[in-house]
Structure formats: structure tokens, C-alpha cells
N, C-alpha and C positions, 0 to 999 in steps of 0.2 A: 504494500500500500504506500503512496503517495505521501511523507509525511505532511505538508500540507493541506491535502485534502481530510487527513487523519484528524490533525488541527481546529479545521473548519468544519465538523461534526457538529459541534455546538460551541457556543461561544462560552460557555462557562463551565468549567470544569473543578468537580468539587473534590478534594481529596482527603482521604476516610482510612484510617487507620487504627489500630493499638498502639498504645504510646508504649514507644521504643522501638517501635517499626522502620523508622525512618520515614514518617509521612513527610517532614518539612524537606527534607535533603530530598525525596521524591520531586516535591511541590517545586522545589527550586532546578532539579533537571527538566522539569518538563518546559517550566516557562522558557530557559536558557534554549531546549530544543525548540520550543516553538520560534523562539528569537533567531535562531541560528536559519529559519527556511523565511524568512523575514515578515513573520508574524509581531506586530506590537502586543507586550502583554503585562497583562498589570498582575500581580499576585498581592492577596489578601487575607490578611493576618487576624484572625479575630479570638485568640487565648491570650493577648498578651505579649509580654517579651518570649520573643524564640531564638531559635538560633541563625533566622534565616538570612538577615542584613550582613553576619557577622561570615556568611560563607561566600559572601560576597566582597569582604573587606572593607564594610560601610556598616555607619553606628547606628543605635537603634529605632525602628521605626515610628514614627509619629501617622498623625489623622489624614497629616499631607502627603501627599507621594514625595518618594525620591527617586531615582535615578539609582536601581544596583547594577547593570551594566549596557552595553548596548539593546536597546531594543527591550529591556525587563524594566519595570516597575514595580513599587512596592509600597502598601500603607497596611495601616492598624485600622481596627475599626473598633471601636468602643459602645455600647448601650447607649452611654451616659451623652457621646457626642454625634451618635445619629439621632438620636431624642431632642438634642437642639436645634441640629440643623431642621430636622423635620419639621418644627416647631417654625421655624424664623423663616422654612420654604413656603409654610400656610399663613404668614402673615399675622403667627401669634410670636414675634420677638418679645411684646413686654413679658407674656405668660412665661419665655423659656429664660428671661433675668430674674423673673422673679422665683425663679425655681434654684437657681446658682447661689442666688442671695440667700433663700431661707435654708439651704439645705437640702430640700426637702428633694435633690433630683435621680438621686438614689431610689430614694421609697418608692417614685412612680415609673421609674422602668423597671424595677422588683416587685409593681403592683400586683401580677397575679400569673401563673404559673406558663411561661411561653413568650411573657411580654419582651423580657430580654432579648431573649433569639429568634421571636419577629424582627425586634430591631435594628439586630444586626443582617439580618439576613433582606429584611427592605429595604436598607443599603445596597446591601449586595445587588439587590433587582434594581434599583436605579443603574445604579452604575453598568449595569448589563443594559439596562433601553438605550441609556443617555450616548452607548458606540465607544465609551473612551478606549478601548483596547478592541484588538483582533479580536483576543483570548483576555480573559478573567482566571485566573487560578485562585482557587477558595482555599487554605491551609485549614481544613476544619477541626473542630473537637477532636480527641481521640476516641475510638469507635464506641465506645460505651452511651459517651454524651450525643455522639454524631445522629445516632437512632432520634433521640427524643431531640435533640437540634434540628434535625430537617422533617421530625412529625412535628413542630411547635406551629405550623400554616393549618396543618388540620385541628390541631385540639383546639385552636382558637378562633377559627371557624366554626365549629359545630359548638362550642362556648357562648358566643358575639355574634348573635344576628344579623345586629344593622352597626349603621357607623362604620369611623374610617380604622378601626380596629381590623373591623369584620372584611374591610375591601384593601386592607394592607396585608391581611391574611391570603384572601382571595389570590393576589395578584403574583404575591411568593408561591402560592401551592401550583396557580399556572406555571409558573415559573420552572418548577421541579419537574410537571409531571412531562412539560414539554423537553422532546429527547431533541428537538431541534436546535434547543436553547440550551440546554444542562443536562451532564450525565456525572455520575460517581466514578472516580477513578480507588477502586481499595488497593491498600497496602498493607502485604506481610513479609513477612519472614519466613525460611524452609524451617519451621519448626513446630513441633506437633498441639501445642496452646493457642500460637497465633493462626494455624492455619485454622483451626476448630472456630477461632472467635472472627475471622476474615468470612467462612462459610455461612456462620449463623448472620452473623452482620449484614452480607448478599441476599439472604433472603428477607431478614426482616425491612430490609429497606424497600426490595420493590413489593412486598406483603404489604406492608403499615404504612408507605411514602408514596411509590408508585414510582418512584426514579428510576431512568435509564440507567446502567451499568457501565460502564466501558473497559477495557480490558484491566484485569487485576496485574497491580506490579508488584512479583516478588523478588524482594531485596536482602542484600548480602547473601550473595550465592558465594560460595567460594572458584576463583577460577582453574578451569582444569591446570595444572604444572606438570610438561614436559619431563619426563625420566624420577616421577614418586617412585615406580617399582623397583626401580635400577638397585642391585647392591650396596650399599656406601663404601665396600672395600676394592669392588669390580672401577665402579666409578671414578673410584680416588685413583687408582693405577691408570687407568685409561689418562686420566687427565694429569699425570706423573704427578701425587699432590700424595705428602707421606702424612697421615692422618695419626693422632695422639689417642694415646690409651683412653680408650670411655667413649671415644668420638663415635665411633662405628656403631655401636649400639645404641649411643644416643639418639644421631640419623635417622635408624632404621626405626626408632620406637617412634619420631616423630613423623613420618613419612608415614608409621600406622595407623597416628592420633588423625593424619589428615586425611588418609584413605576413609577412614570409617565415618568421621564427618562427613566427607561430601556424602556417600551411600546412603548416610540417614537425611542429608538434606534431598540426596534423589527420591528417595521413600517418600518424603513430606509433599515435594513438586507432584511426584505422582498422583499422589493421594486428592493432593488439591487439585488436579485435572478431574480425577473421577468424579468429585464431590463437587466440583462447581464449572459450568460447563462454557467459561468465558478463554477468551483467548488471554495466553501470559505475556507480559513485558516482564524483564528479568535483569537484574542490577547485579553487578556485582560484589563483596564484600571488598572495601580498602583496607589496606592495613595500612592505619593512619591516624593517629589522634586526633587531628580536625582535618574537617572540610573547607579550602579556600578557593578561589575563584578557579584556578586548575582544576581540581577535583569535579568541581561541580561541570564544567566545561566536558571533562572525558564524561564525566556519566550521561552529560547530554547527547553526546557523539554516538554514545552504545545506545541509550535510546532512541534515537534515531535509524541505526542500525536494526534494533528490532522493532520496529514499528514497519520497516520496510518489508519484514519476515510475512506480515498481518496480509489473509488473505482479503479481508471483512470486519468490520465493526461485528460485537453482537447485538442482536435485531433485538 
């Protein structure tokens, strides 16, 4: 597949994980690849401080966008600061001062269970009408919250009748269930918790939400390495290299610890084919303490790489 046409699926792309998956380091190759076939893309951050500015080599994100590299963008989105804007867009400024002033602006985006993450998420649907980007990248909750974060359009719908509650709801649940506009990208790991919690995750979403899916990416694969099987002592001769007492064995033991890992990560890969019937994107593990603009670049390049593998979106 085309990556550009891959891209141009839907212009907003939500990404849904278990934390410790690597959703944001996901979130961050995908935007780099979509930049890289020269898609504009803004990615959007709504937990807080992450790690994501910082794998860019740029400080933390604010309300406004910044600039993380060619072609990427990047902001926060806060309750507390789409609540005023939304406020000061319907021409109630005094109401959203007088809400700074007393305090009180907290209490009413925690008014009642959903209100929150409407609010963030009809940001998020502005900014998806209003064109600023090709592509939108969502960095969302981690998969627990992700569920009851992208159900918060229905509970509050079938809650809120009338009002602009009920048509701010409305307009995000369009939002979701349209695959032309938005799909869920998940993320896991080859391991046997996250793949269990990536599967149940897949179905309660299009169960309970109605959201299109798009291919699952799993990450930190380990990559195949040329001559694991080799000797350590055949090896060391060949390459005339006189190896220290303890070394051969040492080798040989780790070369086992890495065999039997990947075997059980191919186990997991498999299992997650049987169990969920979406096409893989597949990342590989760094051995690397952080993530910097390099890093994020190769993992965009292999994304890319496998996106090209994709016969088909799943329908």
C-alpha cells in the first residue's frame, strides 16, 4: 500500500495502548512517517507531560502548537483550556473570567461523569473540521481509560437530551463512528498481558464505541541477528579473536536468553494474529535508553517500510 494513501484513510488517527507499550514513541513515528511522504501533521497530547517533545529535542508542550520537526506539530490539550476557549468561541468571555476568578473552573469540567473527555475530545473534533493538519495524531489515554474516553460521546448523549452538551456529544460520536474521519491505531507488545489487554481492548471498542480499527502496531520486536546459532568458540577462530576463560559460555548462554525470547515473542505475534484479525505494523525493540530525533526518524522509515507490506486497510 501506498503510504500516503494509507495516511489519507482518515484524517484522524487515535492511538490506544497499555501504558508501557510505547503508544507515544508509536504516536511520534507515525506523525514523522506521515511527514516524511509530505503529509502536515499535528499530534495531540491530552495526559499531560509525556515524553513526546522530548524525543524530538524540544521542551514541553503547551495549549499552542510548536514546531517538533519538519512537517510534525505538536500541542497539549487540557479540560480546563478547551472549556474556555469554548466559552469565549460562544461569546460567553465574561462567564469563562468569571470562572478563573472564583475558582470555580475545575468543578464545572468535573461536573458530571464524561464532561472532561467530551472536552477534550471536542477539541479534538474542531481541530479535525477547522483542516489544520493533513493528519491529526490523538496520543490517547492508556487502554484502560481509552475505552471509557472514546464511550464519554455516548454516555453523555443518552444522559443530555437537549442543549449544547447533548450536540457537543452528538458531533464527537459522528466523529468516531465515521471511518472516513477517525480510526484507532492499538499498540502492544509481543507479550502475553498486553496482547490479552490489546485483544479485549479491539473488541470493546468497536462493541461499546463503534470505531474503525486500523492496523495494530506491535512494538519492541527484537531484530532477527545474523550468526545467534554460531559457536562462540567456532566463531572466535574463524575471526582469529582468542576468547578468555568464562567468555564462551557466557556467549553461548546469552545467545540462548535471546533465542528463547524472540520464540516466545513469535508465540505472542502469532497468537495475536489468530485472536485478532487486523493486519500488523511491527516496530522494532532499541537498545537504547532514550529516544531522540534519530531514533524516532529510523522507526518512521520501518514504518513506512511496513505499511508498504499492507495489502488493505481492515474494512
Amino acid at each position: 500500500m501506498d503510504p500516503a494513501q494509507f495516511f489519507a484513510a482518515s484524517r484522524l488517527v487515535v492511538v490506544a495502548g497499555k501504558g508501557g507499550v510505547g503508544k507515544t514513541t508509536v504516536s511520534a513515528a507515525l506523525a514523522r512517517a506521515a511527514a516524511l511522504v509530505g503529509l502536515s501533521t499535528l499530534v495531540v497530547e491530552v495526559e499531560g507531560r509525556s515524553g513526546l517533545p522530548a524525543m524530538f529535542g524540544k521542551p514541553d508542550l503547551t495549549y499552542d502548537e510548536i514546531v517538533l520537526a519538519e512537517g510534525v506539530r505538536a500541542r497539549t490539550i487540557t479540560p480546563d483550556q478547551a472549556l474556555l476557549e469554548y466559552l469565549r468561541d460562544h461569546g460567553l468571555s465574561r462567564i469563562s473570567k468569571r470562572l478563573v476568578a472564583s475558582g470555580a473552573l475545575d468543578v464545572v469540567a468535573t461536573a458530571a461523569p464524561g464532561i472532561k473527555d467530551i472536552l477534550l475530545l471536542g477539541k479534538v473534533k474542531q481541530l479535525e473540521r477547522s483542516g489544520t493538519a493533513d493528519l491529526i495524531v490523538l496520543d490517547a489515554p492508556a487502554a484502560g481509560h481509552a475505552v471509557t474516553f472514546l464511550q464519554s460521546a455516548r454516555g453523555l448523549l443518552d444522559a443530555v437530551s437537549v442543549g449544547p452538551i447533548n450536540t457537543q456529544a452528538r458531533d464527537v460520536l459522528d466523529l468516531l463512528e465515521d471511518h472516513r474521519r477517525c480510526q484507532v491505531v492499538l499498540v502492544t507488545i509481543p507479550e502475553e498481558t498486553p496482547v490479552n489487554e490489546a485483544v479485549d481492548t479491539a473488541y470493546l471498542l468497536e462493541d461499546r464505541v463503534g470505531v474503525s480499527l486500523g492496523p495494530i502496531v506491535v512494538n519492541g520486536l527484537y531484530p532477527e541477528l545474523a550468526g545467534i546459532g554460531a559457536d562462540p568458540l567456532a566463531a572466535a577462530a574463524a575471526a582469529d579473536v582468542a576468547l578468555r576463560d568464562g567468555e564462551a559460555s557466557a556467549l553461548a548462554a546469552a545467545a540462548d536468553f535471546r533465542r528463547r525470547r524472540t520464540a516466545l515473542q513469535d508465540e505472542q505475534v502469532g497468537r495475536l494474529a489468530a485472536d485478532l484479525p487486523l493486519p500488523q505494523l511491527r516496530m522494532p525493540f532499541l537498545f537504547t535508553a532514550a529516544i531522540g530525533p534519530a531514533e524516532v526518524d529510523a522507526l518512521a522509515h520501518g514504518l513506512l517500510a511496513e505499511i508498504r507490506t499492507l495489502t488493505e486497510l481492515p474494512a
